[in-house]
N, C-alpha and C positions, 0 to 999 in steps of 0.2 A: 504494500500500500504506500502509497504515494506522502511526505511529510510536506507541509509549507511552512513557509518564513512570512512575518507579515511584522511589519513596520507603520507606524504613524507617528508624525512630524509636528501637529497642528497640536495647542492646547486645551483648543473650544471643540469640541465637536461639531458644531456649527459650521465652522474654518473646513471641515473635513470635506472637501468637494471637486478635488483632482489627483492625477496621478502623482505629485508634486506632496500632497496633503498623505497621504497613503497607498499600501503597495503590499500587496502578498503575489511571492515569490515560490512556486515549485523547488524544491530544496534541490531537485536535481538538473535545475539552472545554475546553481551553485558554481562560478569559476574559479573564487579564488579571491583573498582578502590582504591585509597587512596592517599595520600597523603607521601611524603617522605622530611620529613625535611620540610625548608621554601623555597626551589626552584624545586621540583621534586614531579614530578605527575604518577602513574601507571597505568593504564587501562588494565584490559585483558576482551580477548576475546574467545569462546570454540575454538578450535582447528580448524583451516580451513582442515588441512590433518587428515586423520585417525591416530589416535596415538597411536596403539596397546598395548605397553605394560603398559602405564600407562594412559588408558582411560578418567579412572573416573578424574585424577587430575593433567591433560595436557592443558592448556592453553597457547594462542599465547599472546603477552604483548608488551605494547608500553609503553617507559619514556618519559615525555616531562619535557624539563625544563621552569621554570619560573623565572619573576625577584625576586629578593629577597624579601621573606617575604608574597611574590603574591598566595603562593600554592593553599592555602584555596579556596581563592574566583575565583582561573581560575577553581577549581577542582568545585564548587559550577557552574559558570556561564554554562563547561561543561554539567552538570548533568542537568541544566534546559533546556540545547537546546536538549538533548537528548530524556526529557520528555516533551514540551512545544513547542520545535521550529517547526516550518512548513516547513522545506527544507527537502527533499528528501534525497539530496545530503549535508551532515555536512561537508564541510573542516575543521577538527579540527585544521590541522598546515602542509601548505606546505614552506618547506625553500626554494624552486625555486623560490614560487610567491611571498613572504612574507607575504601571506594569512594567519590572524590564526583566529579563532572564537569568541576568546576574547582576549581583551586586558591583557599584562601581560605574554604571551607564547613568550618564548625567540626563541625555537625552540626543534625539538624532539632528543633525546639523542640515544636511539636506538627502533627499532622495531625486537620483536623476533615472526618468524612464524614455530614453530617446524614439521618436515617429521619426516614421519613415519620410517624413518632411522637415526635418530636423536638420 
């Protein structure tokens, strides 16, 4: 069975009304992440929309930030729920609920979901 990733960026619910505002992701879009400085985390994901002109090297991508110093071991706890955890359903980080998957997520900075008009 299939696991997803789902993210939201927005603090009102209300706010919540594009692909910008929130995003669940098929875990097995999952490309590959790192680490940026000691508060900032990147995850991308393949492409949700067809991306014609740049196929092969189009990915959709989420920042989340963390408390200082935290990157490592949120980008670490991440990676174990992605391989290890049992939920279907991952909340990585919603800022409406103040849900986040592991301790240490301050909240997400931005989510980019590229159109094929982009």
């Amino acid at each position: 069975m299939e696991k997803y990733v789902y993210f939201r960026t927005v603090s009102d619910v209300a706010d919540d009304d594009d692909q910008t505002s929130s995003c669940l992701f098929p875990l097995s879009s999952f490309m590959g992440g790192y680490t940026v400085g000691a508060t900032s985390i990147v995850l991308n994901f393949k492409c949700m929309h067809e991306y014609k002109t740049t196929a092969s090297t189009a990915r959709d991508n989420v920042f989340i930030t963390t408390s200082s110093g935290l990157s490592g071991s949120v980008f670490n706890s991440i990676m174990e729920e992605f391989s290890t955890g049992e939920n279907y359903f991952i909340e990585i980080a919603d800022d409406v609920s103040g849900k986040y998957v592991t301790p240490g997520i301050s909240g997400i900075i931005s989510i980019t979901v590229l159109n094929d008009d982009t």
